[in-house]
N, C-alpha and C positions, 0 to 999 in steps of 0.2 A: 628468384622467388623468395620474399618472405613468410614467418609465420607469424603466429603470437602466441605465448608461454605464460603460463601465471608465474611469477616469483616473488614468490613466499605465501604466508597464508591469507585467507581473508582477511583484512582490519575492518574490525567494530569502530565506527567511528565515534558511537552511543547506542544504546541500549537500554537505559533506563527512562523513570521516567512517565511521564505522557503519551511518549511519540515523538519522533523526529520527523520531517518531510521533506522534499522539494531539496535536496543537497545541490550546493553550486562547488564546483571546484576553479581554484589560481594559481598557474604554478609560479614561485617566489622566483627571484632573480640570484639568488644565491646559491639556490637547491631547495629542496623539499617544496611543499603545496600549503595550500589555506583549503580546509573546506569552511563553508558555511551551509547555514540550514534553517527551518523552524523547527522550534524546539515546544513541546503543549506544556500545560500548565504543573509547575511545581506546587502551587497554591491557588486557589480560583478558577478561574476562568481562563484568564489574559496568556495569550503569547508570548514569545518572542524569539528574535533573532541569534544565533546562537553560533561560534567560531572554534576552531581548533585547528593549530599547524600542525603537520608532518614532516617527518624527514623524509630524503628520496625512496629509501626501504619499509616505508610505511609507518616508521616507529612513533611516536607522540612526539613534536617539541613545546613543551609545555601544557598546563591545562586548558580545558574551554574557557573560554569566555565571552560575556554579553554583549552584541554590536549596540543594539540601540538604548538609547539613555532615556526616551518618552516609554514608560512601561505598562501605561494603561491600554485598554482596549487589546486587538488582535495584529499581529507584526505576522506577515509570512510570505510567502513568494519571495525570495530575496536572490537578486545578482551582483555578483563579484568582480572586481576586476583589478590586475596591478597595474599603479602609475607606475612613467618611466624612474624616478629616482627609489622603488619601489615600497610604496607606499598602497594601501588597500583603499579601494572605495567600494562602500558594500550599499546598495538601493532594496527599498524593500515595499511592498503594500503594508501599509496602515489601515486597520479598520476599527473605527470608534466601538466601544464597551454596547453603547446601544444602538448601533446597526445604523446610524442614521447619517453616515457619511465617512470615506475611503479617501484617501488622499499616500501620497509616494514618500516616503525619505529616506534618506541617504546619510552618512556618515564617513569619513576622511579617520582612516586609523594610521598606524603605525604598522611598521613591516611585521613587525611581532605581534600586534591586536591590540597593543596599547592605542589610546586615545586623547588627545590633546582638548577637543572642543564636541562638544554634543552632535545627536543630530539632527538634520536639521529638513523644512519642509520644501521640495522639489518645487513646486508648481508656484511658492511666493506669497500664496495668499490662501486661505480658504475660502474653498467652494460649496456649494452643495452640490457638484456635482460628480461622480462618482469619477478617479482614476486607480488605473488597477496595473498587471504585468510589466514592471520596469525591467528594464534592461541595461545596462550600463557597462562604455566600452570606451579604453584608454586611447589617448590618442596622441601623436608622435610629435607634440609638444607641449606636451608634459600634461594636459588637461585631462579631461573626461569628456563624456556625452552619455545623458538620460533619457531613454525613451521610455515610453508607455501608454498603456488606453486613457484616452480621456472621453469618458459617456457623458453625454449630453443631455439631461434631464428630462429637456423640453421639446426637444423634437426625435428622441429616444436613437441618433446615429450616436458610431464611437469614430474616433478620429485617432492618428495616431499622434501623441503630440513628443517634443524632444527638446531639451537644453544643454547649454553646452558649457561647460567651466573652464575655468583655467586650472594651473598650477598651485593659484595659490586658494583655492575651493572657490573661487568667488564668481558667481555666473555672470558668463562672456556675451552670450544674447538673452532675448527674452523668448519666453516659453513658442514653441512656434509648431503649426501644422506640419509634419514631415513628410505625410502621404499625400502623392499626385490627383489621384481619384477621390472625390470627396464622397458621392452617392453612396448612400445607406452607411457602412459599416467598415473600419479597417482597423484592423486590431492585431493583439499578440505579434510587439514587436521583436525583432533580434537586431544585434548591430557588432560592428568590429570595426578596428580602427584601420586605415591603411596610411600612406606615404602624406599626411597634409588633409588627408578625407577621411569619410567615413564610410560604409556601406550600411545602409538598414535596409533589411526585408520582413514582410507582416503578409497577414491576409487580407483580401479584398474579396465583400461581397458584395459589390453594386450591381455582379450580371453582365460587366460590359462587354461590348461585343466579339472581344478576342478574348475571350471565356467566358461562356453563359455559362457554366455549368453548376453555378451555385456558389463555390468558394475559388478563389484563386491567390497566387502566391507572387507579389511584384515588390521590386527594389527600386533603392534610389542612392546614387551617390552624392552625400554631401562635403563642401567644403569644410574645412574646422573652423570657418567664422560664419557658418550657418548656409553659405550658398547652394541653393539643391540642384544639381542635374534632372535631366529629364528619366521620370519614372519607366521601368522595364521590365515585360512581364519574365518571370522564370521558367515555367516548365515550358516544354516543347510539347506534349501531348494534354491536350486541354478536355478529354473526352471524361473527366471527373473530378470531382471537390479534391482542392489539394490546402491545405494550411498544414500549420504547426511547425514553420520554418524555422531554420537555424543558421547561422553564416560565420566562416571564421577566416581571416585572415590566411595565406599560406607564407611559406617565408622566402617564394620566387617573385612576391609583389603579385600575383593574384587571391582569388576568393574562391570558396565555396561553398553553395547551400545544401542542404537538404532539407528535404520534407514529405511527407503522408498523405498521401492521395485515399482517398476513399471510392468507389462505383457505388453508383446506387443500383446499379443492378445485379452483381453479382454480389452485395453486401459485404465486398471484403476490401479491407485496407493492404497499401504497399509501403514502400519507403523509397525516396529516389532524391536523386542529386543531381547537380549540374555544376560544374566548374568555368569560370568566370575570369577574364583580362583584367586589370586594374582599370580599366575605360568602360568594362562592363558590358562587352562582348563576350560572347560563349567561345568556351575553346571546346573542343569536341562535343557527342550530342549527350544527348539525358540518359543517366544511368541508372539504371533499376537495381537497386538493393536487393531487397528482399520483394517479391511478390508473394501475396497475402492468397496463396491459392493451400494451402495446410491450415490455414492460421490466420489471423491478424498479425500486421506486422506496421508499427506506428512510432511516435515522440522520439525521433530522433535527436542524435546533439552531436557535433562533429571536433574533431579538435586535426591540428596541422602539426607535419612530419618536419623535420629537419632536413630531408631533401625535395620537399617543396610538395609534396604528398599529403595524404590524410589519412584519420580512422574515424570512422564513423562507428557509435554503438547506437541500439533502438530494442525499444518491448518487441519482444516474437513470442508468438502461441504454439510455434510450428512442430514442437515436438510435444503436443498438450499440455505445455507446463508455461506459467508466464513466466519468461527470462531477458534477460538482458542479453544481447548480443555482440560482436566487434566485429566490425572488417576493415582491411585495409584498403589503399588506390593511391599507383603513383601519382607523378604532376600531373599525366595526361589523362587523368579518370578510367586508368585500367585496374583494373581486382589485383591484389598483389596478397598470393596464399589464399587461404581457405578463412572464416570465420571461426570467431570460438565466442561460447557462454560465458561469460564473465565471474555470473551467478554460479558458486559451487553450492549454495544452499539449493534445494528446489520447491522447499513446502512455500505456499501463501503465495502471494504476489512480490513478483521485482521489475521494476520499473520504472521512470521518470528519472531517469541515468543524467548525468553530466560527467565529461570526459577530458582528460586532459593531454599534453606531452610533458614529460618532465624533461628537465636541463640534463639529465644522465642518460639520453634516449629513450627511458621506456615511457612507456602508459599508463595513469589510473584511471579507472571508472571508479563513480560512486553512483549509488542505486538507493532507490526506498526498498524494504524488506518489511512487505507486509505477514509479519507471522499468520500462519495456519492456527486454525482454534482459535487467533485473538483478534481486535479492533485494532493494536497497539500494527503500529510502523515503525522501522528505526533505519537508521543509515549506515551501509556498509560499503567496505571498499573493497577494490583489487586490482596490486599492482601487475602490468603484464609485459613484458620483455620479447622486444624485435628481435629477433635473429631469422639472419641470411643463411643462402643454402651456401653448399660448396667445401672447400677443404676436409678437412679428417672426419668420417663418421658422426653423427650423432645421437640424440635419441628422439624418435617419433612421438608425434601426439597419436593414440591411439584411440578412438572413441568406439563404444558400445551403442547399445539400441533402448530402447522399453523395455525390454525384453532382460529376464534373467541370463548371465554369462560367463564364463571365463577368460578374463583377460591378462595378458602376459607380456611384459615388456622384453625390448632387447639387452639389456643387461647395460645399454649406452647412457643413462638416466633420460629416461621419460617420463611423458606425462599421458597419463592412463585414465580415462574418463569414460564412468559405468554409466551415467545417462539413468533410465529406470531399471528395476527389477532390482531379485535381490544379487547381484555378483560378486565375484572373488576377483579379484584387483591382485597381481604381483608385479612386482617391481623388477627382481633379481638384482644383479649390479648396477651399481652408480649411484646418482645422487637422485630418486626419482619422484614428480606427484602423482599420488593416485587418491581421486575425486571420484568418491561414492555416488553422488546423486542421489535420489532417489529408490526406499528400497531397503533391507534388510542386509548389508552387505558388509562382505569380508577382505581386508586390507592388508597387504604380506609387504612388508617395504623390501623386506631381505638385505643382500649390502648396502652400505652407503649408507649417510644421512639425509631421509626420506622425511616428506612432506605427507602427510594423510591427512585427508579431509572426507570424513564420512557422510559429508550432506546431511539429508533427514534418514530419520529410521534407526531401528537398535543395528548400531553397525560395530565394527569386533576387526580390533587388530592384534596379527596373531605372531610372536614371534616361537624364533626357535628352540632359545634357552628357557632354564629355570627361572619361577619367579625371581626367587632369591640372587639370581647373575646382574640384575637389572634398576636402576635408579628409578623411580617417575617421580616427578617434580609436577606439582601444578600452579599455572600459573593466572591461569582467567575460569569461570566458571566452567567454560567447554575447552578450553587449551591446557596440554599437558606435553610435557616432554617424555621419551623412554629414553632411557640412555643404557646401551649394555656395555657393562662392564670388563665385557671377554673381548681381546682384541681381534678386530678383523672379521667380524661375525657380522651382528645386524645394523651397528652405527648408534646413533643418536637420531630417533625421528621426532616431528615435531606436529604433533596431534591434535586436530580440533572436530569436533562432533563425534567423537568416537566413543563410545558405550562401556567396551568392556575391551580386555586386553587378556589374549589367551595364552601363555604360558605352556608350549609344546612339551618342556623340557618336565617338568612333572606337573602339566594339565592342569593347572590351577587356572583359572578365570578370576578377574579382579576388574571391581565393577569401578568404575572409573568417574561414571557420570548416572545419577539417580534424583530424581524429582520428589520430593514431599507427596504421600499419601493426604489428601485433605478433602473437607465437604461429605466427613461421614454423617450421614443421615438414615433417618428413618422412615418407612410410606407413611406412616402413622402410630400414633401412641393410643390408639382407643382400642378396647377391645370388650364386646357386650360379654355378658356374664353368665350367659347361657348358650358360650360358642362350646363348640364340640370338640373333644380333645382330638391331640392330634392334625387343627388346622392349621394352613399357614395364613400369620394374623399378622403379618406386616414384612417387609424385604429393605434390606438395610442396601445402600450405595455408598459409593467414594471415589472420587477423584483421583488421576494419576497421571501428569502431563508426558508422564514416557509409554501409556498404553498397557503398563502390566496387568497382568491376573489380579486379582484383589481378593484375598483370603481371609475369612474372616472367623473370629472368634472369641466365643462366650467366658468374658474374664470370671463376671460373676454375677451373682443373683440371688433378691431373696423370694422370685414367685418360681411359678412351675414353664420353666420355657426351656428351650432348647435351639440349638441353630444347626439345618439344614443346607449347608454351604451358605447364602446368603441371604436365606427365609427364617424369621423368627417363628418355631411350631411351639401350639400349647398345648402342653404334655401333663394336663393333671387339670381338673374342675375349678371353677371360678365363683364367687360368690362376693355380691356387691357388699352385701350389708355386716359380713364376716371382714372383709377387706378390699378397699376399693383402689388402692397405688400400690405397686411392685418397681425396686429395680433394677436396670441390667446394665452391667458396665462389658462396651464391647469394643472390640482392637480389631483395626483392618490393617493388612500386611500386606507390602507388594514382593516380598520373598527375596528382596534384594539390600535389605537393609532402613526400607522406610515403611513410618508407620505410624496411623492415630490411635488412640481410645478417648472414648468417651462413653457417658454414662446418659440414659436416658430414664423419664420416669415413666411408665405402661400407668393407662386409671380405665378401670374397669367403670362400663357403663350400667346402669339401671333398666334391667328390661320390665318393660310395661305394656298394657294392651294398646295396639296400633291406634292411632288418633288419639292419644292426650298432647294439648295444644302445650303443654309445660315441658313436654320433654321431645328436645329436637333431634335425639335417636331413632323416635318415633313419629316421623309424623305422617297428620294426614294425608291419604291418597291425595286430596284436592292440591295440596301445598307440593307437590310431587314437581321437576323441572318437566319443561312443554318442548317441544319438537316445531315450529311450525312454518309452511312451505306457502309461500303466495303461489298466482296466478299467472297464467299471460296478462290478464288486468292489470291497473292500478288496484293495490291491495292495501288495506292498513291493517296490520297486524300487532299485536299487543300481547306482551308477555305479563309474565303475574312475578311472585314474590320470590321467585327460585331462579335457577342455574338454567333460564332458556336461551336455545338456538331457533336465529328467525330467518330464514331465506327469502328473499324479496322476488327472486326468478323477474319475467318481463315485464314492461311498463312503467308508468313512474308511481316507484311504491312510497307508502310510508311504513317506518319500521320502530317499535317502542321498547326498548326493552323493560321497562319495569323494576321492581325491584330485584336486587340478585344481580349476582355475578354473568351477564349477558352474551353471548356471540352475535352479532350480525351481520348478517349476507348481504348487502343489498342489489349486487347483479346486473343486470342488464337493467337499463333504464335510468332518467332522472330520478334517486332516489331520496328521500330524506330519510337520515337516521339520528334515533335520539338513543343513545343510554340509556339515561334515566338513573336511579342510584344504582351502586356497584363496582366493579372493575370489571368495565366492557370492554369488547374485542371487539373492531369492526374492519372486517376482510374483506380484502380486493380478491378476487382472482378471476376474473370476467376481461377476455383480450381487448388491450386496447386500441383505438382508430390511429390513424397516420398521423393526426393531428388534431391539437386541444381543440377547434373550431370543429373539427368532424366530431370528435369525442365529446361536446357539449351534451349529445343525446345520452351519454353515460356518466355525466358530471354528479358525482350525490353529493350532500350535504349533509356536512358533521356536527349537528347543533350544541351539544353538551359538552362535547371530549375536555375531558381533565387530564392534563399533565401529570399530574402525582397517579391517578386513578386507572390510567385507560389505553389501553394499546392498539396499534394499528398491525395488521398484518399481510404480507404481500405474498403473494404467490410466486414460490421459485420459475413457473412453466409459462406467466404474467413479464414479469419483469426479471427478463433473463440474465441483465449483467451487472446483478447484485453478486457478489464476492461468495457470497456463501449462506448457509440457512442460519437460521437463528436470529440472534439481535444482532442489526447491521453493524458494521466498521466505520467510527466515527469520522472518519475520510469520507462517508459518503455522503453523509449528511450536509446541508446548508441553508443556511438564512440568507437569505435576498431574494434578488429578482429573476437573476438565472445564476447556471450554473459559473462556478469559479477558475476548475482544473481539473484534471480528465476522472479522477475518482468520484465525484461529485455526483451522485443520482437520484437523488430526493431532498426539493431544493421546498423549503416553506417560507413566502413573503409573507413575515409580518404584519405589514402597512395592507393587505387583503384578504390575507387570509387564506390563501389559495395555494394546495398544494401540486407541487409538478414530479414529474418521472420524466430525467432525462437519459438517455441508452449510452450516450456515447460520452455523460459529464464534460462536456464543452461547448455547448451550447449551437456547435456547428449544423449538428441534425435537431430540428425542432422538438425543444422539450412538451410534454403533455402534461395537460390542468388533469388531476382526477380525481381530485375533491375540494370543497372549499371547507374548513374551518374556521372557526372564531379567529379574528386577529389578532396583533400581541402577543400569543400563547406564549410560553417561553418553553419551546419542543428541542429535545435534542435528540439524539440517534439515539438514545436507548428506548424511547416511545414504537421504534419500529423495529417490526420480527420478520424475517424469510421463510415460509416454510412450503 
């Protein structure tokens, strides 16, 4: 029985930035890996493709650098692959600046990410018609092979299409259908090279008879000078939608797939594989990964053993966290050890993993890490180490629950994993990791030179000596070394997400890792002139990405004010015409070393009798904001010159807001909603049908919406696999016709104007129309809010 261990800490692959995405990993012929990735905008808009080697221990060789050399428009989705003299070829989607056509290319680098010749476009020629998902996979002389979607404009099926190179880049056939089944729809391919062949497997939705079920998951073996065998379907249990396959060569001259099954009746995804003869016969039956009965569990990616075995990783929900998962299976498709999380961070999302074997036997994963609180994604890794049972002792993985705990190692070095709550993690002897999780938690390495990794959360590693005994070195924004200096005590650990560092020996705490205080603000700088002393006339805020208390206080001033922990009170009579500006300069503290000030100006208002049209402190009752609720009818409603809210309720209403900053409901019903001037809100939160043809009876219409001006807002309880409240994650957002890749859930076409909600970002489960706007617009993810 084996297991899998992490060794060493997490690698940042990137971090800064726009965003990283979609990470492919390759492992080199030498040692160490290529990742590749998309990287967002340094400047602009525009993409692109983005590289960086590794050594086998994770370490950097070398800087990043740029794969593609056409820098306009959007470059993303890209696959990797080494030629045999080991040489990189990387494929990616291209999509033009102004949306109006996608096309594939590739590029021939050097072992190192050096480049000899640009690169160059797959398909030969442009098209207007759209290709997307390449794939590309070496093959065993010396060439390559390109697959990917090729959508069809005119009669709206996709098709899987493939070319094939040689050695010396230069294509061996011409572009050619690769899928058997042509009816409606075959897409999102994968491919790996075997003995003289290839294997590609993709999804099929024509329905055919040996899987009605919606989506199905079939392969084909081709020759390397394009010859295709007859197509074969994958799964054994046909009883639900299966896509988002993947397949890799093993190194006994067989294959294996996996992929994600969905039921549409218990709404929950699984992940399952099947292992494969080089002729393309099943060797034992279908294996069930993970069952999707906790959680979702989906986008698998598989990588092959050196004894002719595999590990598969895939997104899991199962312990209410999105994580990256691994498991093992010999050659015969049996489980070999237990599964581990990859992901030692837990906050935000991790997911859309690629995985590899290295040349020194172990493993990396690489994962997107969509941070908490932010839109931003980045790419992170981890390496993880096979070990067998048997001979002398060693140390367990020991795992915890949600739940707060105490956890204690054998002293043999292990690896200790709190999962949630806030727990206390000990090591005692040997060389051990202990992974915080989730959680407020405390990390004791004790002997040995210890790996801590405190996850998310203010987490506190405590040794036993004085501060004064002990070295810390920092080396990355959240990496740090402790090093003691007394022999044979607590070692040298190696630190990342850890907060603070506790000092038993005289109880000194040393804050290690601390966020800028920022966004101190004020509710308001206006105060009438005849407020009553002693009110509170405004409440100051501030920012603090590690959560502290925010302390705040009154540097100076020349009116009569006072602060009340974080309420500004007026402590003394006001008079406009005596004096109408004061200021006050105020410092917010997070008590740990970080800290703003800033200076605001207060301006006393003119109070005057209710209704003078000149002074907008005072106005008219009439000019007051309006409340107003339609009907089961069709209703037209109309707002006036203020801050109204207009609820449409049933039928098909019309709704105006007027002038003023607006809200509109419009509900149940074909609605039309207009604006009018202002910065209008116009909320969805009315459930929607199965489908944009059912859902036509609740389609509204957006006539005015202004991009600079005007927000749209969705209902958290509406559209439930939005990432979080607030302004969406620019992952989710999309220009076209459907969705792209699985984050993808609010997709706006252009060319109509018609906005969609898709649940599952892949377009597998039918996206919903649920409004149309103006076409053109130029809308990006910050136009829409969760709440």
């Amino acid at each position: 029985m084996s297991s899998l261990k992490y060794s060493g800490s997490q690698i940042i692959v990137r971090q800064d930035g726009w965003g990283q995405f979609a990470p492919k990993l390759a492992p080199l012929p030498g040692g160490g890996f290529v990742a590749v990735y998309e990287a967002g905008p340094e400047s602009g808009t525009d993409t692109n493709i983005k590289g960086r080697i590794f050594n086998d221990d994770g370490s950097p060789r070398g800087s990043e650098f740029t794969i593609n050399s056409m820098t306009s428009g959007y470059q993303d989705r890209p696959s990797v692959a080494v030629l045999e003299d080991g040489r990189l070829v990387v494929a990616w989607h291209h999509l033009r600046a102004d949306f109006s056509q996608s096309d594939i290319r590739a590029r021939i680098l050097n072992s190192d990410g050096g480049a000899t010749d640009g690169d160059f476009l797959v398909s030969s020629e442009v098209r207007p018609d759209d290709q997307d998902y390449p794939s590309v996979a070496a093959l065993s002389d010396g060439g390559f092979v390109i697959g990917y979607n090729y959508f069809d404009t005119n009669n709206w099926d996709t098709d899987v299409r493939a070319k094939i190179y040689g050695s010396d880049g230069l294509s061996k056939s011409a572009e050619f259908i690769a899928n058997g089944t042509t009816v409606d729809r075959q897409e999102r391919a994968s491919l790996t090279g075997l003995a003289g062949r290839f294997v590609i497997v993709y999804t099929d939705g024509s329905l055919s008879p040996d899987d009605p079920d919606g989506l199905a998951v079939r392969g084909r073996i081709i020759s390397n000078d394009g010859q295709a065998g007859a197509e074969f379907l994958i799964p054994t249990n046909v009883e639900a939608a299966q896509f988002e396959a993947q397949v890799v060569a093993l190194t006994n001259g067989n294959f294996a797939v996996v992929w994600t099954t969905y039921s549409w009746q218990s709404g929950t995804s699984d992940v399952r594989a099947q292992v494969f003869a080089a002729d393309g016969t099943k060797v034992g039956g279908e294996i069930l990964v993970e069952a999707g009965l906790r959680g979702e569990a989906g986008q698998p990616v598989v990588a092959s053993r050196a004894d002719g075995g595999f590990i598969i990783a895939y997104g899991s929900s199962e312990t209410g966290n999105s994580n990256v998962k691994a498991v093992m299976y010999n050659a015969q498709g049996v489980q070999d050890g237990g599964s581990i999380i990859a992901n030692t961070n837990w906050d935000g999302f991790q997911g859309r993993a690629s995985i590899i074997s290295l040349s020194d036997g172990n493993v990396v994963v690489a994962w997107e890490d969509g941070l908490a609180g932010s839109y931003l994604t980045h790419v992170r890794a981890q390496i993880l180490s096979i070990e067998t049972g048997g001979g002398e002792p060693t140390g367990q993985v020991i795992t915890g629950t949600n739940d707060g705990e105490s956890l204690t190692g054998t002293g043999l070095g292990d690896q200790i994993i709190g999962l949630g709550g806030n727990d206390v993690l000990s090591g005692l002897a040997g060389e051990d990791t202990l992974l915080g999780g989730a959680g407020n938690d405390v990390l004791e390495g004790d002997g040995g030179n210890d790996v801590l990794d405190g996850g998310s959360g203010a987490n506190t590693a405590t040794y036993s000596g004085a501060s004064t005994d002990y070295v810390i070195t920092r080396h990355d924004q959240e990496i740090f070394t402790v090093a003691d200096q007394v022999a044979a005590r607590d070692g040298s650990d190696h630190l990342t997400n850890i907060r603070f560092a506790h000092f038993e020996g005289d109880d000194k705490i040393v804050t290690l890792i601390n966020s800028e205080v920022k966004d101190l603000a004020i509710s308001t700088t206006r105060v009438a002139e005849n407020t009553l002393t002693d009110t509170v006339i405004a409440s100051l805020s501030a920012t603090d990405d590690d959560g502290d208390a925010i302390q705040y206080s009154l540097v100076s001033t020349d009116g009569p004010f006072e602060l009340d922990g974080g309420n500004l009170v007026l402590k003394g009579p006001l008079d406009y015409e005596t004096k109408d500006q004061y200021d006050l300069t105020v410092k917010a503290d997070d008590g740990y070393g970080g800290s703003i000030t800033r200076t605001f100006t207060i301006s006393v208002t003119d109070v005057v009798e209710p209704g003078d049209p000149n002074n907008p402190d005072n106005p008219d009752p009439a000019d007051l904001p309006m409340i107003l609720w339609g009907t089961a009818g069709s209703d037209l409603l109309q707002g006036g010159d203020a801050n109204d809210i207009l609820y449409g309720q049933g039928a098909n209403d019309r709704l105006y807001g007027g002038a003023g900053n607006d809200k509109l409901y419009g509900r149940a019903g074909k609605d039309t909603l207009k604006g009018d001037a202002g910065q209008d809100v116009f909320v969805f939160d009315t459930k929607l049908s199965k489908s944009s043809k059912v859902n036509k009876a609740n389609l509204d219409k957006l006539t005015d919406f202004t991009v600079k001006d005007d927000t749209i807002h969705l209902a958290k309880s509406v559209f439930k696999k939005m990432a979080k409240k607030g302004v969406i994650k620019s992952s989710e957002f999309y220009q076209g016709v459907k969705a792209h890749d699985e984050s993808d859930h609010i997709i706006y076409n252009r060319k109509t104007g018609a906005l969609f909600y898709d649940a599952d970002g892949t377009g597998s489960i039918a996206q919903i129309q649920i409004a149309t706007l103006s076409k053109n617009l130029k809308l990006t993810y910050k136009e829409f809010f969760v709440v």
